[in-house]
Kinemage of the C-alpha trace (Angstrom):
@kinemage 1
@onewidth
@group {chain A} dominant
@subgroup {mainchain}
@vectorlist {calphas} color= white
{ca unk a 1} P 98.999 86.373 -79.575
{ca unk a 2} L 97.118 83.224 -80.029
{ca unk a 3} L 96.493 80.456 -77.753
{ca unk a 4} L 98.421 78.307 -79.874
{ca unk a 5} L 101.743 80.301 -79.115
{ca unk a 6} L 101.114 79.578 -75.671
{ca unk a 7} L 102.681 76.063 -76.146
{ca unk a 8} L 105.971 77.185 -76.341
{ca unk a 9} L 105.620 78.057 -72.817
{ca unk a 10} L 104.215 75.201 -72.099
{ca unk a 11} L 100.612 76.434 -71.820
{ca unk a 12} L 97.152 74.529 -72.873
{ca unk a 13} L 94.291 77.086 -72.919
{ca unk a 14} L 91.377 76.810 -74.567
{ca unk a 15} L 90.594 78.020 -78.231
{ca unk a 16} L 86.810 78.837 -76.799
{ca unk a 17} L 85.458 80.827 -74.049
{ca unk a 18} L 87.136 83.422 -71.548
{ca unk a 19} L 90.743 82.103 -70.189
{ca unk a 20} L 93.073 84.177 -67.700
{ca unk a 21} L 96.341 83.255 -66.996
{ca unk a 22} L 97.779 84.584 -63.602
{ca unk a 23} L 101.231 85.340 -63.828
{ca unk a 24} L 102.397 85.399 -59.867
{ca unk a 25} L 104.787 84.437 -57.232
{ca unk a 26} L 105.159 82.127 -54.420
{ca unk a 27} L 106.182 84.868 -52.665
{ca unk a 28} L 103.570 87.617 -53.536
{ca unk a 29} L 100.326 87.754 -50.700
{ca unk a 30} L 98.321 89.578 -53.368
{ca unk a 31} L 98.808 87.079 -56.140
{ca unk a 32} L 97.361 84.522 -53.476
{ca unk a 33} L 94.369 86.663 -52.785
{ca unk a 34} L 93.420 87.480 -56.315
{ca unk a 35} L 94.039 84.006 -57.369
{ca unk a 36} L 91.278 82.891 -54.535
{ca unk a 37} L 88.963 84.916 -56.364
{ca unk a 38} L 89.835 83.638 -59.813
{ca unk a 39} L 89.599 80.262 -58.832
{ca unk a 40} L 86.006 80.963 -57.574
{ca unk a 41} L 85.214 82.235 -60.608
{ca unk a 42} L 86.337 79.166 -61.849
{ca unk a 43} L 84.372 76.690 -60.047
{ca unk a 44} L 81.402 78.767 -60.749
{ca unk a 45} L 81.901 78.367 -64.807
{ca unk a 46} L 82.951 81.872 -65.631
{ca unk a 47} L 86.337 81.394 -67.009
{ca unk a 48} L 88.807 78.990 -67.720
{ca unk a 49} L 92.309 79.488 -65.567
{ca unk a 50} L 95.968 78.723 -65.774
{ca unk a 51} L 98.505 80.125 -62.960
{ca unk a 52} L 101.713 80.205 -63.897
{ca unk a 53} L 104.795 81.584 -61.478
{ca unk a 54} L 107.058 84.020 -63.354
{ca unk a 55} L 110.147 82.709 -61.622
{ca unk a 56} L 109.279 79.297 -64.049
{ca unk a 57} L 108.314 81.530 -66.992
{ca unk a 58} L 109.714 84.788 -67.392
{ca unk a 59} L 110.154 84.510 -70.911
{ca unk a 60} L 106.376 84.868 -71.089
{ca unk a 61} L 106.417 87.933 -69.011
{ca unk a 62} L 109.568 89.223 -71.097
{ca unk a 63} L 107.607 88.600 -74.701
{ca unk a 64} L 104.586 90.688 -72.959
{ca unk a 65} L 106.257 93.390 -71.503
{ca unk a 66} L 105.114 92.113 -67.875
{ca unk a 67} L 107.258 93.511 -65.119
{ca unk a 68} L 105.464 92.909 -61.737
{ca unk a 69} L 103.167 90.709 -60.417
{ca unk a 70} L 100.503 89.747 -60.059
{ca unk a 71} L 99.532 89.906 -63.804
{ca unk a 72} L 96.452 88.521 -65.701
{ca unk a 73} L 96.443 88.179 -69.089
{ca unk a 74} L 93.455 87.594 -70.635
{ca unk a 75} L 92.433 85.827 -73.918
{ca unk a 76} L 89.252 85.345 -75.731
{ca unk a 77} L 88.041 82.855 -77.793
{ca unk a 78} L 91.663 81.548 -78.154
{ca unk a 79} L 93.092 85.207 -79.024
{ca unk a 80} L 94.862 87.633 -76.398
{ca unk a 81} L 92.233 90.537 -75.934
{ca unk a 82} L 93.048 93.057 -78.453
{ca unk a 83} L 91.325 95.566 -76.431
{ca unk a 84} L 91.122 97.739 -73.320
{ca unk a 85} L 88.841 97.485 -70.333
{ca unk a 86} L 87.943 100.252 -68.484
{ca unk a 87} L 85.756 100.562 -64.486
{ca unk a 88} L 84.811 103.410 -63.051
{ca unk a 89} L 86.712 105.292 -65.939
{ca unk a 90} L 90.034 104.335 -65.286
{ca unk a 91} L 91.611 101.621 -68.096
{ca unk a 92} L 92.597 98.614 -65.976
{ca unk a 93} L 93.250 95.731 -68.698
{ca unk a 94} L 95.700 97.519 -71.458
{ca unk a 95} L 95.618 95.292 -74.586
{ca unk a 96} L 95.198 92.169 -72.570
{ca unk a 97} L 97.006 92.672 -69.558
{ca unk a 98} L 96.351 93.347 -66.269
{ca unk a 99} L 98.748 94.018 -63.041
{ca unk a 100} L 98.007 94.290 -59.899
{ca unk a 101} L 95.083 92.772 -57.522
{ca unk a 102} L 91.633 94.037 -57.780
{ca unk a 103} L 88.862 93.638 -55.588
{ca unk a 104} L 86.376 90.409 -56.343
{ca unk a 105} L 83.601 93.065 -57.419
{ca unk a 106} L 86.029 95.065 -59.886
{ca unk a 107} L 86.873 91.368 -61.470
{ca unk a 108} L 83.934 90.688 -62.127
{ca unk a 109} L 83.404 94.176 -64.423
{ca unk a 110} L 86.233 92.792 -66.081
{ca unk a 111} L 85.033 89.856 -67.006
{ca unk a 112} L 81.493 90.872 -67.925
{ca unk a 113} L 83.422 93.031 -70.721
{ca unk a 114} L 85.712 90.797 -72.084
């Protein structure tokens, strides 16, 4: 998946640099927690960031196989990551996608190996 398929869900991310999107809920405590951290991240020039609730866009949780929340998916240089990232030997990020919340130091792992 390219960024440029994003559009059809009404997503602008950028074509350089690291981008998440957090697919989450209204609803979800843990989506607001890890989106704290994210957004931290964020101010401090790591990543860009979208957050997008899957009750407005399923259909981009359907076309990714997302079933629970929160998810991050994670692109790139305007491509989804076409690989996996593992910490502490366990795979967290499986072609792109993440679910669940991790701590802020885990994250950061993450990011460092995108």
């Amino acid at each position: 998946m390219k960024i440029e398929d994003l559009k059809k869900f009404g997503i602008n991310g950028p074509k350089k640099g690291k981008f998440i999107i957090v697919l989450g809920s209204k609803w979800c405590k843990s989506c607001k927690l890890l989106s704290t951290i994210l957004e931290n991240f964020r101010d401090n020039g790591l990543l860009k960031l979208e957050e997008i609730s899957i009750d407005d866009n399923c259909n981009l949780a359907r076309e990714l196989n997302i079933y629970a929340v929160p998810a991050l998916i994670f692109f790139k240089d305007g491509m989804l990551l076409n690989k996996n990232i593992k910490v502490n030997e366990e795979i967290l990020v499986k072609n792109g996608v993440m679910i669940g919340a991790f701590s802020e130091l885990i994250l950061k792992q993450i990011i460092r190996q995108m």
